[in-house]
C-alpha positions as CSV (number, residue, x, y, z in Angstrom):
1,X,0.0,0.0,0.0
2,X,1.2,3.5,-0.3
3,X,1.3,6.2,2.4
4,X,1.5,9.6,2.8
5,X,4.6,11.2,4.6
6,X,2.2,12.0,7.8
7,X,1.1,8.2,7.7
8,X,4.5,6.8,6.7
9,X,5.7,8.5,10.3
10,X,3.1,7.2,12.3
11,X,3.2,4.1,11.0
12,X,6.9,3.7,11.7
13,X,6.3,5.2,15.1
14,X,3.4,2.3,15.9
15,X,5.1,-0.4,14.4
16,X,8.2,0.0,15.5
17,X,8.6,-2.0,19.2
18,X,5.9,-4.2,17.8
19,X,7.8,-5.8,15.0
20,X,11.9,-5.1,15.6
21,X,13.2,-8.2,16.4
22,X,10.7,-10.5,15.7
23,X,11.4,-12.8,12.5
24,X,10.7,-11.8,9.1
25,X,10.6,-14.8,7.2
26,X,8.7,-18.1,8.4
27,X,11.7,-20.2,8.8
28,X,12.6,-18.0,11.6
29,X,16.4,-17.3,10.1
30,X,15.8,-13.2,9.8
31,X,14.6,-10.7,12.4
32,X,13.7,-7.2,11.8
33,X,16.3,-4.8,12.6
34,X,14.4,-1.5,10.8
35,X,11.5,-0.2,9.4
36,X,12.1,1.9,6.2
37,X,10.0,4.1,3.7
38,X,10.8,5.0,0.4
39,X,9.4,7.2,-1.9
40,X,7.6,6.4,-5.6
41,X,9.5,7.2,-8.4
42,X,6.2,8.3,-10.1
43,X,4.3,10.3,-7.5
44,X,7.2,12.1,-4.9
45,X,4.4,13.0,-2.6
46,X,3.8,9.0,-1.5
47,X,5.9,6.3,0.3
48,X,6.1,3.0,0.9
49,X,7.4,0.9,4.3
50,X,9.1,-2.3,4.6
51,X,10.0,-4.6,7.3
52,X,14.4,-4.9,6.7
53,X,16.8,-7.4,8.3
54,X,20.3,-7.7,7.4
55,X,21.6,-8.1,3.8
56,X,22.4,-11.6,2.8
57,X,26.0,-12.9,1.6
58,X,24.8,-11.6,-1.7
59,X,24.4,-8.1,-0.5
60,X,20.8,-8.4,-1.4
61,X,18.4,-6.3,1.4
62,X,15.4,-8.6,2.8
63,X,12.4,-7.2,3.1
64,X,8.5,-7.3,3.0
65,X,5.7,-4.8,2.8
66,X,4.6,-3.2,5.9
67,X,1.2,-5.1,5.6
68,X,2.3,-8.3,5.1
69,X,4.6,-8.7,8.0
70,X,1.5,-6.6,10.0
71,X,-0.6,-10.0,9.0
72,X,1.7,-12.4,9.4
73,X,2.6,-11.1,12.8
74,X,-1.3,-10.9,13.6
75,X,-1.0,-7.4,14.5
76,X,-3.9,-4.9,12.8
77,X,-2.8,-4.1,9.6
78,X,-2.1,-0.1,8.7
79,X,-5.2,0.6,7.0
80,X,-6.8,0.2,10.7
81,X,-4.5,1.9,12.2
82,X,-4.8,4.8,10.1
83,X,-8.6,5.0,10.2
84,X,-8.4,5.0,13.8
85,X,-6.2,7.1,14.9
86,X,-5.3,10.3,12.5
């Protein structure tokens, strides 16, 4: 999904010590060490957030969408959190 700046903040803010350090991936080999927006290439007024860990002996960056890690970490996914509370 994508965000506004105000939302992108206060989704960072919430999700924050709710989601660092739990595991990104289902084999349990990755834990979240950020959260991290960035914006669209298209539209510079909207953003995006992802769940990071480490980068792999690639170099590659792991992620996954703020809302899927939300789900898979049964905590209420942004769209909830936005409607309730800006």
């Amino acid at each position: 999904m994508i965000y506004s700046l105000t939302e992108v903040k206060y989704l960072i803010e919430y999700y924050s010590p709710l989601m660092l350090g739990n595991y990104l991936d289902k084999e349990k080999i990755f834990k979240i060490k950020f959260l991290k927006f960035d914006q669209l290439e298209n539209d510079r007024s909207r953003y995006l957030i992802r769940a990071c860990t480490k980068r792999d002996w690639r170099g590659f960056l792991l992620f996954k969408e703020i809302s899927s890690i939300a789900k898979e970490l049964d905590l209420p996914s942004p769209e909830i959190i936005l409607s309730n509370d800006i």
